[in-house]
C-alpha positions as CSV (number, residue, x, y, z in Angstrom):
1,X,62.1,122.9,98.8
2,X,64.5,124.4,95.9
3,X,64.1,123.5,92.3
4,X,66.7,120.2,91.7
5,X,68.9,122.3,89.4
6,X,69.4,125.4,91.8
7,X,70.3,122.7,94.3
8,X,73.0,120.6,92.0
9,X,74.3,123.8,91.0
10,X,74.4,124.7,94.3
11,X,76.2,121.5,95.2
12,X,78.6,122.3,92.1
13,X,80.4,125.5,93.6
14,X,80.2,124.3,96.8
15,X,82.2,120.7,95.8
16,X,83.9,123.5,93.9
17,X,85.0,125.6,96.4
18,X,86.0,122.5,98.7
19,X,88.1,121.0,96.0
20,X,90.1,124.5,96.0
21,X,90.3,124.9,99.8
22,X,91.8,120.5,99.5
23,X,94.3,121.6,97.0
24,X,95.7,124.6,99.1
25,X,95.5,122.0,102.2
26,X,97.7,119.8,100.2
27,X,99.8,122.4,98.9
28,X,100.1,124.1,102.0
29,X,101.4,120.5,103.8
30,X,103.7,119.7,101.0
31,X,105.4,123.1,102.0
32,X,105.8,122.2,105.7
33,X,107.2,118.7,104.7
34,X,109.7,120.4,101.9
35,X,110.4,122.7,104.8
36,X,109.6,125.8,102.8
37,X,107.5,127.1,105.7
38,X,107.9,126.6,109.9
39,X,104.9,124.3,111.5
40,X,103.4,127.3,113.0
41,X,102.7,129.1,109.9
42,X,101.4,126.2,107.9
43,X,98.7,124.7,110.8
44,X,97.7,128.7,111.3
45,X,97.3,128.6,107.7
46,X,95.4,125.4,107.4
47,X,93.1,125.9,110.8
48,X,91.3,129.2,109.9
49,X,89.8,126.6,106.9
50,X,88.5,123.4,109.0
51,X,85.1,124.9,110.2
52,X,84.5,126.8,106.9
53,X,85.1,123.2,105.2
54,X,83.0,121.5,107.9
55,X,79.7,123.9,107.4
56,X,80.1,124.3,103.8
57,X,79.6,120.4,103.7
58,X,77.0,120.5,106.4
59,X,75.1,122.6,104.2
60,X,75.2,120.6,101.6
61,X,74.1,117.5,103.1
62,X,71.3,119.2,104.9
63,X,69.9,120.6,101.9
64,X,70.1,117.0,100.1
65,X,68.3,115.5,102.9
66,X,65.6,118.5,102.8
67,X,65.0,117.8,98.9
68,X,64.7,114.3,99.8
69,X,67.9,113.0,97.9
70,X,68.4,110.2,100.3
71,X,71.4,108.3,98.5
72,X,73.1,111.6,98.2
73,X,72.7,112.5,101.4
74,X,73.3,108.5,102.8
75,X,76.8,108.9,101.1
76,X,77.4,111.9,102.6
77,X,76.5,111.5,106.0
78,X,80.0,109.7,106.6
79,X,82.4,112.7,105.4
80,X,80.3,115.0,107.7
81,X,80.2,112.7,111.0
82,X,84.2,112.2,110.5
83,X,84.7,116.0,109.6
84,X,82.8,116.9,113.1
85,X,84.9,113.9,115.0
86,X,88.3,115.3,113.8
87,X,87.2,119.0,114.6
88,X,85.8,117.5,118.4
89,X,88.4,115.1,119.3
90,X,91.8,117.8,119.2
91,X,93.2,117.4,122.6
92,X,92.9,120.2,124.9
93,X,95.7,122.4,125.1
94,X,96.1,122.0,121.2
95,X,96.1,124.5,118.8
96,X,93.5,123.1,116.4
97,X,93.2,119.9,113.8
98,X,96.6,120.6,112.9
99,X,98.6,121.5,115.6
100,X,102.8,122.5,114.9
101,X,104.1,121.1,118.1
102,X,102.4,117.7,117.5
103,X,102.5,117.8,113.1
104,X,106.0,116.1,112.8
105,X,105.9,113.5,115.7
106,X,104.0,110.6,115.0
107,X,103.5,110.6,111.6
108,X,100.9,113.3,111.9
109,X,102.1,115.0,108.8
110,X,101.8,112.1,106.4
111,X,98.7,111.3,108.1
112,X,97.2,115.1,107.3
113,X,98.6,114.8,103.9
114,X,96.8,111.1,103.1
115,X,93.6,112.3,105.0
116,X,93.4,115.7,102.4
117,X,94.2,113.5,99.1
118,X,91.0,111.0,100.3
119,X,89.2,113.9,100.6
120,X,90.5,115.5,97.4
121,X,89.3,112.1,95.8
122,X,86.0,112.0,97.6
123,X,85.1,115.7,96.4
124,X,86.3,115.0,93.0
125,X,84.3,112.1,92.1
126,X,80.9,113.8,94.0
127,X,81.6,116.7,92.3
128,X,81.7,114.4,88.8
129,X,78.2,113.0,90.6
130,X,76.3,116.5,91.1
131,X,77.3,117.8,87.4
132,X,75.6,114.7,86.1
133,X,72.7,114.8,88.6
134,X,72.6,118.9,87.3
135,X,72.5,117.9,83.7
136,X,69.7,115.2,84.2
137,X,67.1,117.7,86.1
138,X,67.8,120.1,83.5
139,X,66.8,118.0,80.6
140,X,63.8,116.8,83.0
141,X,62.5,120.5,83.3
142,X,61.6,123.0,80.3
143,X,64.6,124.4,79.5
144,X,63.1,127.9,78.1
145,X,60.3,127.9,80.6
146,X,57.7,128.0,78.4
147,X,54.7,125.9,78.0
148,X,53.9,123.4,75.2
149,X,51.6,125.6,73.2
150,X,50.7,125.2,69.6
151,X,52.1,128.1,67.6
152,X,49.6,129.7,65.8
């Protein structure tokens, strides 16, 4: 479908960009715990961010299926199907994944914070997976696009 390289670059910012969005996630929870902001503000804060982290990986493994990547996308498959099963399963009545009247009973906040560092470990060693993968189908391809003439 899309030359390997535009789609491990692709796969680059996109790990990219969900690393970020995991590090303000843990940030963002580490101020709720430290009490440096109210539950409210923190899970209105961290819900505008679950369905932009749930397509952006979505995308991702839907375009490694489409180039036929089919270990990428086997490893993948998992993250996505748990992402869409934490977005589906809230409780009605709640106000989304992370909800403020439900964060500090239960152990709800150490169980956010220990579910964003597997993920922040998960996206950091795929993201460590799609530079190398980048790297190799650049070296497979002609790097300056030209052909293998003889010089005259």
């Amino acid at each position: 479908m899309i030359s390997e390289t535009l789609l491990f670059a692709f796969a680059l910012v996109d790990t990219g960009a969900i690393l970020f969005l995991l590090v303000y996630f843990v940030i963002t929870l580490s101020d709720l715990e430290c009490d440096y902001l109210n539950a409210r503000q923190c899970c209105a804060k961290l819900n505008v961010w679950v369905l932009p982290k749930m397509i952006a990986h979505g995308t991702l493994t839907l375009l490694l299926l489409l180039n036929g990547h089919w270990i990428l996308t086997f490893f993948n498959t998992p993250c996505i199907v748990w992402l869409i099963y934490e977005y589906y399963t809230v409780p009605v009545g709640n106000y989304g994944v992370y909800d403020p009247t439900e964060i500090h009973n239960r152990g709800q906040l150490k169980k956010h914070m220990r579910d964003c560092l597997v993920y922040l470990g998960y996206y950091l060693i795929f993201f460590f997976i799609y530079l190398y993968c980048m790297i190799i189908a650049m070296l497979k391809g002609d790097p300056l696009g030209g052909k293998d003439d003889e010089i005259l």
